[in-house]
ZAMARGU-4260 file (C-alpha; in steps of 0.2 Angstrom, whole numbers, plus 5000, padded with zeros to 4 digits):
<rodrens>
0) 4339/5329/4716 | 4353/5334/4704 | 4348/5343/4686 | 4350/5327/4676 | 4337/5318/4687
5) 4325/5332/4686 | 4328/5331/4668 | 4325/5316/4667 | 4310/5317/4676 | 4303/5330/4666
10) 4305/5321/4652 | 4296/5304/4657 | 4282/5315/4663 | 4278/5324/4648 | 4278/5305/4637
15) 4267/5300/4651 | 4257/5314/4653 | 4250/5311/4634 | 4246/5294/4641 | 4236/5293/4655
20) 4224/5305/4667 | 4234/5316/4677 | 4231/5307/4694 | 4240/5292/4687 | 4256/5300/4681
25) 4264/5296/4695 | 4260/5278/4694 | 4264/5279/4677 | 4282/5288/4679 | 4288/5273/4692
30) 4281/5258/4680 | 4293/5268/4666 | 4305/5268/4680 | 4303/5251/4683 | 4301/5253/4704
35) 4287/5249/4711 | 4276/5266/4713 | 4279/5266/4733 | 4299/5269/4731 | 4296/5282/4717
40) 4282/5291/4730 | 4297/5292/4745 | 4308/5296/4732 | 4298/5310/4730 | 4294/5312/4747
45) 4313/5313/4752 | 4316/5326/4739 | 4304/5338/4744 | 4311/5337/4764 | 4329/5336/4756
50) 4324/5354/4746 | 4315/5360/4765 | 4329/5357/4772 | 4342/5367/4760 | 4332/5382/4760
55) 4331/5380/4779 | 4350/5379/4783 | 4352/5394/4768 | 4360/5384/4753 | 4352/5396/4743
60) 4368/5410/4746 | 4376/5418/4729 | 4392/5406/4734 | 4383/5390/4735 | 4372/5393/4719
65) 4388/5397/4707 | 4394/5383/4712 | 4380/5371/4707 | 4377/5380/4693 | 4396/5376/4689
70) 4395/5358/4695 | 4378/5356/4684 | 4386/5361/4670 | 4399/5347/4670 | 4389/5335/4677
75) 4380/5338/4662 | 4392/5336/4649 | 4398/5319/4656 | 4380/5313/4657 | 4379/5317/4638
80) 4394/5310/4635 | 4390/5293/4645 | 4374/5291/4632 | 4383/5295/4618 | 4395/5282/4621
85) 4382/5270/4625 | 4374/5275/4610 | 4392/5273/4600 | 4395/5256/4610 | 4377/5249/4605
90) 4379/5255/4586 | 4398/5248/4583 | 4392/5230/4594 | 4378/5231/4577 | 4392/5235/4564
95) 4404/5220/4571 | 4386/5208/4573 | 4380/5213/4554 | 4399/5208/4548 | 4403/5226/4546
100) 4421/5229/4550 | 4423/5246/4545 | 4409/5254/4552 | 4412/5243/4567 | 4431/5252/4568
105) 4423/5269/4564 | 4413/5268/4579 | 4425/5262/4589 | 4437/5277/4583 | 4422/5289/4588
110) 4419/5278/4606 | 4438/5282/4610 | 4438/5301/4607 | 4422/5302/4618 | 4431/5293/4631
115) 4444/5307/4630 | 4432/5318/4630 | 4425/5311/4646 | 4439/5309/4657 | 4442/5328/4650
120) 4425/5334/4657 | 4425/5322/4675 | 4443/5334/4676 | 4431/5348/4674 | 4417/5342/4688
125) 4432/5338/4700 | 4440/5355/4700 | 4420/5362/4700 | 4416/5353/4712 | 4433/5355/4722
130) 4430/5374/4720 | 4447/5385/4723 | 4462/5379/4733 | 4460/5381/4751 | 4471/5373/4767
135) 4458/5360/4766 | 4457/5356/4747 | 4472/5361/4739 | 4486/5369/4747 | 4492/5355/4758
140) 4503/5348/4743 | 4494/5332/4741 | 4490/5331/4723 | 4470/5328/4721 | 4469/5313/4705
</rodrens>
């Protein structure tokens, strides 16, 4: 499971967790989901063997970690950046409804520098996730985007 999805996760629990007993959180967190709770349990049950599995095969060295943690980092930033545009999309869609040009144009103004700011931080993710040039991911001369 990536860190946005643990997140995310986290967070449902804790609104749920207010909610109802703890032996229904589960049930709870997939109705939120909106699956049905036996897909969220082998959700769960195919992270837990996907998280035996890396420790197994040792992707817990110093090589693989600082590169999550770099990967994480920008996948976190383009997940921020996809809800605020969302957020800006939903707002500026209200503006033009309502009859409201300019704040409808305002909007739009701030959606486009998020999109820049977007395509600047998938740049990001690729080169993180691309890690340094090698013969196999860089050096060849084929250009990568």
């Amino acid at each position: 499971m990536n860190p946005s999805h643990e997140q995310v996760l986290a967070d449902i629990e804790r609104l749920v967790g207010t909610e109802v007993a703890l032996d229904e959180t589960d049930t709870r967190i997939a109705e939120v989901l909106g699956v049905p709770p036996d897909y969220y349990f082998a959700y769960l049950l195919v992270w837990g063997a996907i998280e035996a599995q890396a420790q197994a095969i040792g992707l817990t060295d110093p090589h693989w970690q600082r590169r999550t943690s770099e990967t994480s980092g920008a996948l976190a930033t383009v997940t921020s950046l996809v809800r605020c545009i969302g957020r800006l999309a939903a707002t500026a869609h209200g503006h033009a409804e309502a009859g409201r040009c300019e704040d409808a144009a305002g909007g739009t103004a701030r959606i486009l520098g998020a999109v820049l700011q977007l395509g600047q931080a998938l740049r990001d993710l690729d080169a993180a996730v691309a890690g340094p040039p090698t013969p196999t991911n860089g050096m060849s001369g084929v250009s990568r985007g």
